[in-house]
N, C-alpha and C positions, 0 to 999 in steps of 0.2 A: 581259136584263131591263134597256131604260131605265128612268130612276129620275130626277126633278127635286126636288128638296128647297127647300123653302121654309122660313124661320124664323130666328132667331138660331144658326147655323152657325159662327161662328168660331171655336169651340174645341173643337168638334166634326169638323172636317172632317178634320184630319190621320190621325184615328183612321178616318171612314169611307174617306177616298181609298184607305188600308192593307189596308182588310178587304173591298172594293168585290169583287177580283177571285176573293176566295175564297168570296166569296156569289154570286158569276153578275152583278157589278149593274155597270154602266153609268152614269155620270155625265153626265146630257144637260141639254143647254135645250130639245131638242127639241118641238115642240107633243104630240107622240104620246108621249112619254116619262110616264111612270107619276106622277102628282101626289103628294109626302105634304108635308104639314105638319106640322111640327118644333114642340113649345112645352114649357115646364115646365110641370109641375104640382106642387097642394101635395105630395100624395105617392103614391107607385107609380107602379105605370109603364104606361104600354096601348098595343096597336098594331092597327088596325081600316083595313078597306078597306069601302067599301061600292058599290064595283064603276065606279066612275069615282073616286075617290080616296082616296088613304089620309093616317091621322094616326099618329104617335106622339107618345107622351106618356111626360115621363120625369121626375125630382124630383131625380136625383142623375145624376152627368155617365155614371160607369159604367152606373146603369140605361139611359140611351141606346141603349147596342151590346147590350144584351140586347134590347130593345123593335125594334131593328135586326135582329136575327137572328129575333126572334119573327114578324115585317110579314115576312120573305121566307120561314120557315117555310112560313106559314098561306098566304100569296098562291099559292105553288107549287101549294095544293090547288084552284085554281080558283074559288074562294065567295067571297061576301064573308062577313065575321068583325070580331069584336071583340074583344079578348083582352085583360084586368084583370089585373094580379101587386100583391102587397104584398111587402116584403122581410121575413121573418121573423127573418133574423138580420144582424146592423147592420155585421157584415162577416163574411166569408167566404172561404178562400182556403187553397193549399195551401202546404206547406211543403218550400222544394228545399235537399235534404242539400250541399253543396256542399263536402263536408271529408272525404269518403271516396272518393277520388282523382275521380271525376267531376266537374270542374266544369265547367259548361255552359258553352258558346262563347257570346258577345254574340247572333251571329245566332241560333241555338239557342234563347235567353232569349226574343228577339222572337216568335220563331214561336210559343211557348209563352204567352207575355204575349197572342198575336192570340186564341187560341181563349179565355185564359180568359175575356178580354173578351165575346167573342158568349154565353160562357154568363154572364153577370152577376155574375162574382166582382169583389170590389171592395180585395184587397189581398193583399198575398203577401210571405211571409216567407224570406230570406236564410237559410239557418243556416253559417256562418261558423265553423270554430273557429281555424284560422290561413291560412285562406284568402284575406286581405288583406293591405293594405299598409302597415307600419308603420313610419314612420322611425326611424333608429336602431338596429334590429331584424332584421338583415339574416337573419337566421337566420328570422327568423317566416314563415312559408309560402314556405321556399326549397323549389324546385325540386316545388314543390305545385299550380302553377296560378293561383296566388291573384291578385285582381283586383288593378287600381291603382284609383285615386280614380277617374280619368278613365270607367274601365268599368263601376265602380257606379253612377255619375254618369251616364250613356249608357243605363244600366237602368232607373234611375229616371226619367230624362225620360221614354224611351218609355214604361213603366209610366204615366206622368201621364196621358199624352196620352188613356187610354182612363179615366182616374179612379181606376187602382187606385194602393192606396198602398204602394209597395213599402219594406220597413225588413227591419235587418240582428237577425241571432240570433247571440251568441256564446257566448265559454264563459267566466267568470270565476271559478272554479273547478276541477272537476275535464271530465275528457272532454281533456285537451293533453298527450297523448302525442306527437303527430308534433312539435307545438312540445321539449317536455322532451325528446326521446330529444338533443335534441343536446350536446353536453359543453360547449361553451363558452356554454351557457344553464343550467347546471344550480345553479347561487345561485337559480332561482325556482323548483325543484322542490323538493317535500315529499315524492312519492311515484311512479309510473311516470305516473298524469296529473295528479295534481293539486298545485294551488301550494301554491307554501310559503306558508302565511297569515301575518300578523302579520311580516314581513318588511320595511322601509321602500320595501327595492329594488321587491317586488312587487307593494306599494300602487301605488308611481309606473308601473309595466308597464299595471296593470288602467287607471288614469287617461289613460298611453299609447292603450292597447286602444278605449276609449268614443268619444277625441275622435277617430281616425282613421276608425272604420267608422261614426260617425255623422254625420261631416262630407256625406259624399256625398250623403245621403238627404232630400228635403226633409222626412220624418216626421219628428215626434218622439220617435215608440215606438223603443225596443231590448228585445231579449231578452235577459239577460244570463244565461240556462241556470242552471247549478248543480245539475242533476240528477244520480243516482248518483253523490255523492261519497262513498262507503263508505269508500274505502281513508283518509279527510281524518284530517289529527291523527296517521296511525298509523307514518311514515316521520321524514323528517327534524325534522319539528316536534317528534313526540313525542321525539328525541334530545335536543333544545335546550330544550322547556318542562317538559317531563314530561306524564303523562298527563293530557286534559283533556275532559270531554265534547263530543261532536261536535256537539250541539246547540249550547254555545258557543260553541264555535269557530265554527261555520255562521254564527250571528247576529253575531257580532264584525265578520266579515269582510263579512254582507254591510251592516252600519250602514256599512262606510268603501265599498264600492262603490255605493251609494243616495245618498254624500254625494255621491260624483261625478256621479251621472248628473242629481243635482237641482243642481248648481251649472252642468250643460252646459243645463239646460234640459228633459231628454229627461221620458217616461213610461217607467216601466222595467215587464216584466211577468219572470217567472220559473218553473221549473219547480219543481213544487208536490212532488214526492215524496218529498223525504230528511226535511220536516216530518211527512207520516203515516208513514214509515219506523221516521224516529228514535220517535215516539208510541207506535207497535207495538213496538217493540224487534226488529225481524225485522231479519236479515242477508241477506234475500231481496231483490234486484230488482222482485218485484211486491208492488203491493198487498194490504196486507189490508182485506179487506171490513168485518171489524168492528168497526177502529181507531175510536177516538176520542181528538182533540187536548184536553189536560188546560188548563185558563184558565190555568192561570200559562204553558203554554208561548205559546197562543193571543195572551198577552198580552205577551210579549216580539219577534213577529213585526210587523214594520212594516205597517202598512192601507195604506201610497199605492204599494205592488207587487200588481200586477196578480199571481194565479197562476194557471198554464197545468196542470190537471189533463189529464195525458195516460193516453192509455189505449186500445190495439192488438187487447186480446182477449176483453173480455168481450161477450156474444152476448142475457145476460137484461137484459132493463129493470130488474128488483133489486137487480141489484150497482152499475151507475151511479148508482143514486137512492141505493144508500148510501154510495157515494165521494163523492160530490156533497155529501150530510149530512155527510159526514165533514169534507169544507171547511170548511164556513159558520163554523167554529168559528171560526177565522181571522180573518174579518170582511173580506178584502180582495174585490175584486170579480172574479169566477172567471173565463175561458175555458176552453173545450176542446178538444182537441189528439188526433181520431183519426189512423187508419193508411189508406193502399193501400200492399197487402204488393208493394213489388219488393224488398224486402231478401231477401238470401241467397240468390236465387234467381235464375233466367235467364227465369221471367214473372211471373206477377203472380197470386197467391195472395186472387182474387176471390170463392172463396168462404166465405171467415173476414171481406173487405176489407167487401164489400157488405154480410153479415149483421149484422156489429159495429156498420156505419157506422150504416148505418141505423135500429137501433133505440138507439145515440148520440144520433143526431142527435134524434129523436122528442123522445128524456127532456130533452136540453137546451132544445126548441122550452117545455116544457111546465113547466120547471124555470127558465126565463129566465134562461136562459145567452144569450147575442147576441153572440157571438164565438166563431168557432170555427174550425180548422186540419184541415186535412189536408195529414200527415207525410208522407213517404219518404223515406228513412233507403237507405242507401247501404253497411249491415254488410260487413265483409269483402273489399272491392275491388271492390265494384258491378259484377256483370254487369248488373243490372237496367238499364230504361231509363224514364225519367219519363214518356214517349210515348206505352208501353203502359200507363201507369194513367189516363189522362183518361174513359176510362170511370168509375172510382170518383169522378174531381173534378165529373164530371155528376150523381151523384149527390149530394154534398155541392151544389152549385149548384140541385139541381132542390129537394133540403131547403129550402134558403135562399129561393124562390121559391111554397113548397108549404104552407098553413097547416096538412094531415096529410102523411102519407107518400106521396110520388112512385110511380107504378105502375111497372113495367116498359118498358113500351109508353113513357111519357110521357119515361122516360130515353133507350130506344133514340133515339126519333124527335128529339129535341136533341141527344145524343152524334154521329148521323148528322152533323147538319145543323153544327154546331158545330165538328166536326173534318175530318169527311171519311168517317170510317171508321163501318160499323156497328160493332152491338153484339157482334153474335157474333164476328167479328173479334177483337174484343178479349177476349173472354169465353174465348175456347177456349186462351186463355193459361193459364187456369188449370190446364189440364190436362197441361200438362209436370209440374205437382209433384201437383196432384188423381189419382193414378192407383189403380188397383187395391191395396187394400190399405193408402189412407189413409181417415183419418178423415171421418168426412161434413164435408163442406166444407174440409173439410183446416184441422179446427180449430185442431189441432196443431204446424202450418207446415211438415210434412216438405217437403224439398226435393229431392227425389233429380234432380230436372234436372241439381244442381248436384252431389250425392255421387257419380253415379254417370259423371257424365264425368270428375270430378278422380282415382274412386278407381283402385288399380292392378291388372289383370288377371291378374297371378301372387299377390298379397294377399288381393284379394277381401275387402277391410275389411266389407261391406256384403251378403256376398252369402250370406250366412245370411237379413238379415233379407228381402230379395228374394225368396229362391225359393220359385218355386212360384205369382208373381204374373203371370207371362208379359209379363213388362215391355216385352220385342222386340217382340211384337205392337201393343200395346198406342201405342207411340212410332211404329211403321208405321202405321198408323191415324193417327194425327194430324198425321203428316206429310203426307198426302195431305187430310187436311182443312184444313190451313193451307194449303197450297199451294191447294186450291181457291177461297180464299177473295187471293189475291193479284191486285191487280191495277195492271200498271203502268201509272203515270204520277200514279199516284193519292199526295197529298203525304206520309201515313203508312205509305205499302207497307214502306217499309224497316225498319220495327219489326218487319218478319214475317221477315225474312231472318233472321237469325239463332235463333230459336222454331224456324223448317221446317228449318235444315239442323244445329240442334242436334238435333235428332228424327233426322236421317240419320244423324247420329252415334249417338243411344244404341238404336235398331233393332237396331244392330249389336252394342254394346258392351257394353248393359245386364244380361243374362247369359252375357257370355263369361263370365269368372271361374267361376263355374258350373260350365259347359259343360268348359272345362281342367281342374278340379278332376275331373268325372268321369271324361274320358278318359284323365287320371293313374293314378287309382285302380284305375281297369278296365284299365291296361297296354294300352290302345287308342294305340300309337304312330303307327298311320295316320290318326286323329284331330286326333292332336297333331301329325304335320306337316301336313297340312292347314289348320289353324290358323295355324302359323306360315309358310304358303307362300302362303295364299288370304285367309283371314278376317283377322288383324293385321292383313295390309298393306290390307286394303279399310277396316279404323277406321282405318287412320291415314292413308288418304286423305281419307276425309269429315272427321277432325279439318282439316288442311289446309284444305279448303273452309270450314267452321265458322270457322277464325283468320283467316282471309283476309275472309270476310263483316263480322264481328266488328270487326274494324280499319278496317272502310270505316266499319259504322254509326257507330263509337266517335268515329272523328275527323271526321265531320260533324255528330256531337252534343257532344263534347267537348274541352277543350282537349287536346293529348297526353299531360301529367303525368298519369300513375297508369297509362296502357295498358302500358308497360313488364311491371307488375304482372301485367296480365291474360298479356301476352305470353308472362311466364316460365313460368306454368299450363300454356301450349299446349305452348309446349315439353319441358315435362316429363314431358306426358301422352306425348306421342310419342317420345321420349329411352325413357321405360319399356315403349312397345309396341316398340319395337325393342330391348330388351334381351329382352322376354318372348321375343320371336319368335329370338333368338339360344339364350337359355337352351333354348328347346324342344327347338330341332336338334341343338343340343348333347346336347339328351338320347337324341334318337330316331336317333343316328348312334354314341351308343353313348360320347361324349367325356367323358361325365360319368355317373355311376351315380344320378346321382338327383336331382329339382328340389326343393329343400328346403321353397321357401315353397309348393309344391304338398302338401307331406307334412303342412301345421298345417291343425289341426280349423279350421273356419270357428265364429265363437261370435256371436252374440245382439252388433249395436254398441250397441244402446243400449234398454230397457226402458222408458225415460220414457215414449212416447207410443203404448204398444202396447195394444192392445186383445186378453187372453189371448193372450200373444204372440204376436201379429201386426200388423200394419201397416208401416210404411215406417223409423218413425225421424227422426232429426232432428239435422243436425251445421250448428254456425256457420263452420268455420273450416276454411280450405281447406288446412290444413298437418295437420290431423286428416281430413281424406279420404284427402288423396295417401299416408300412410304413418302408422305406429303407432311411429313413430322418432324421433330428437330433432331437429327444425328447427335451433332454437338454446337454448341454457342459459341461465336466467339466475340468475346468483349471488344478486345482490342485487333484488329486482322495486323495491325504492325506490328 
């Protein structure tokens, strides 16, 4: 497709020349070369052929590559056309967990930065907890990944280049475990993550913290978190002050971080929970619905912070319109901060990500909200990959571009064209943890992609709540539908590598546990070597395949810090199929009278997300898969 562009181009171009070859497009002078004229308008954006030439029209520099991507959408279809967008929400964009061992490589970031460009997101947030660079600090994101000046700096230019504004999220408060665990930093610990508040030394750290990760960025904004600080006040401060409400302590602390970030200049926004938290008096994580902020607290919270009401799981338009109500009391000017679930998980939990999002998005369009996030969160060592949710970020994008609700159809056909990859592609990710036996839509976030590769096949943590859901089948199946849907050369295939040959793995593996457990019981010793002669050693070659795949995706999307993590998982899993397959022979040769953890009842892992007990379950934490035994002690958790 030649392409001649007429118009004021200069600050334009860098971003087209970029994204030319991954829309088909050709930069010519040619006479036969495609005519469009380029111009600002007051506002929105349009992009129209009327069959010897085209226009776009754009008001803001990022509108451009979406009116860009839209002019080669609609031209593919042969007609001429005219196509009108207003921006609904005044920014848009997602947000990359970058502090749970994944941090994105620079090339990584770009490629990510191109697509969000063609679909018209116009800023994107850093989230940061010591994953930069701090003089003096040598401890601060050792041995974590963490950027220097020069690579935030490198991020944020390209980010310009398309109009998005990229700005950094930290933690000024609680969430700094991987910073505190270390001893020769522990004068700024209060608690296992959070600072020690009212401290001089910690004041000067947070002051440290601001002017380092906001030097880089030509924004203004910072995040500066402060979400779930539960444990605040309850460790070393309360040793030193005595007991103090957390509500004060919160406010204290964040009047001297506001002073910072207003004497750097910056707009600070923050996460809004621990004030409807504390209001409710609940020791809970999530919200409650019927909170209301009392005027004298309302009135001690600062109005020039922005608060970012986040929120992952609710599905009715009622409960956001009353969390939403529940703000205003506040008075500060609100964003909103959904989810695309790759946490805890090896895909992407699209059908809780889309359901949520989209009827979010709705109440905020309706509710004048005009700033809005989409998270992913990186729990537990990040198998996920940010790659497989740009389906969910098309649909925040098609929101933002949509004055109602985006169809299906109007998603696919820009997620296509935008990334590369259809929908279903990406769609059928959900069904690593969507399986038999969860929740409609997998409200509930079971993950068993992720329980049942880590759990151990002589333990069988999990295989109560499994049986009986033909989980083998089930992951046979979808192995052959991801693999049908692969195709090389294509820039996002490699997001499927690891989805099709984690399926090769739990085909096999998903009811062993099971499967030993009966052949035990029933003194089937030809079962049981068979198992340990044929069946182990075939999971623990497809594991092999899986860690091998895994390693490749990993470090061409991420730096290497935290793969180690993933590493020692693989090895464990296999370290325990080779002890299973020892123990059996052991048994069926007569060397041992009996497999002990074959002789314990299998019980119920967990009730929370069962429906008349049944359904899948749900575990965060891969050291509560692998084993029911002590990882590590901790004396003290402050």
């Amino acid at each position: 497709m030649n392409i001649r562009f007429n118009g004021e181009l200069e600050t334009l171009l860098p971003g087209i020349e970029r994204l030319a070859p991954a829309l088909g497009l050709t930069l010519s002078e040619r006479e036969d070369a495609i005519e469009v004229q380029v111009s600002r308008s007051a506002r929105g954006l349009s992009a129209s052929w009327d069959g010897a030439a085209g226009r776009i029209g754009y008001a803001e520099k990022h509108q451009f590559f979406r009116s860009l991507s839209l002019f080669v959408q609609h031209y593919k279809q042969g007609e001429p056309f005219h196509v009108e967008e207003e921006q609904h929400f005044r920014q848009v964009g997602p947000m990359f967990d970058l502090s749970r061992n994944a941090v994105l490589t620079i090339d990584s970031f770009k490629q990510m930065l191109d697509m969000l460009a063609l679909m018209g997101m116009n800023t994107v947030m850093l989230y940061m907890e010591d994953t930069y660079t701090i003089d003096g600090e040598p401890y601060f994101g050792y041995m974590r990944g963490r950027y220097t000046f020069y690579e935030l700096k490198e991020i944020d230019d390209y980010a310009d280049q398309y109009g998005i504004e990229a700005f950094p999220s930290i933690q000024t408060l609680a969430h700094m475990e991987e910073f505190l665990k270390w001893e020769p930093v522990s004068h700024y610990k209060d608690t296992k993550g959070a600072l020690l508040v009212g401290d001089e030394r910690t004041n000067q750290l947070v002051e440290r913290m601001i002017k380092a990760v906001s030097a880089p960025f030509r924004s203004k904004k910072i995040h500066i978190g402060m979400d779930e600080a539960e444990e605040l006040g309850r460790g070393r401060y309360l040793d030193r002050n005595g007991f103090a409400e957390r509500f004060d302590i919160m406010t204290a602390h964040l009047d001297r971080v506001l002073a910072v970030v207003r004497s750097q200049g910056l707009k600070p926004m923050m996460w809004s929970d621990m004030f409807l938290k504390i209001a409710s008096g609940a020791e809970s994580r999530d919200y409650d619905t019927e909170t209301t902020i009392p005027e004298e607290m309302a009135s001690r919270i600062p109005s020039d912070v922005d608060m970012v009401y986040w929120d992952y799981v609710h599905t009715e338009r009622e409960d956001y319109e009353k969390l939403i109500a529940a703000h205003r009391p506040i008075g500060s000017r609100l964003i909103f901060a959904g989810a695309v679930w790759i946490f805890n998980t090896f895909g992407v939990n699209y059908g809780l990500s889309l359901h949520a999002s989209d009827t979010a998005l709705q109440v905020c369009k309706e509710q004048g909200i005009d700033e809005v996030y989409a998270t992913m969160w990186g729990d537990d060592g990040n198998e996920g990959n940010p790659f497989a949710a740009l389906l969910g970020l098309q649909l925040y994008a098609e929101h933002a571009y949509t004055a109602g609700q985006p169809t299906a159809a109007q998603i696919a056909e820009r997620v296509r064209l935008c990334t590369g990859m259809d929908a279903e592609s990406f769609l059928q990710l959900k069904d690593l943890d969507e399986t038999p036996g969860a929740e409609p839509n997998n409200s509930k976030q079971s993950n068993p992609s992720k329980f049942l590769l880590y759990q151990d096949v002589l333990l069988g943590l999990f295989d109560h709540q499994i049986a009986g859901l033909e989980l083998n089948s089930h992951y046979a199946q979808l192995e052959a539908r991801i693999r049908s849907k692969r195709t090389q050369g294509n820039k996002l295939d490699h997001v499927l590598d690891v989805p099709e040959k984690l399926c090769a793995v739990l085909k096999l593996k998903s009811e062993q546990g099971i499967a030993l457990k009966a052949a035990y019981d029933a003194g089937d010793h030809e079962a049981l070597r068979h198992a340990a002669m044929v069946e182990l050693p075939a999971i623990a070659e497809a594991v092999r395949a899986l860690r091998i795949a895994h390693r490749t995706v990993w470090l061409r999307t991420f730096k290497p810090f935290g793969w180690e993590v993933i590493d020692i998982r693989y090895g464990g899993v296999l370290s325990r199929l080779d002890t299973a397959m020892y123990r059996l022979l052991e048994y069926v040769h007569g060397r041992i009278e009996r497999i002990e953890e074959l002789e314990q009842d299998r019980l119920v892992y967990s009730t929370a997300n069962r429906f008349n007990n049944r359904g899948l379950g749900w575990c965060s934490y891969y050291y509560r898969m692998a084993s029911p035994n002590v990882f590590y002690h901790v004396v003290n958790p402050f």
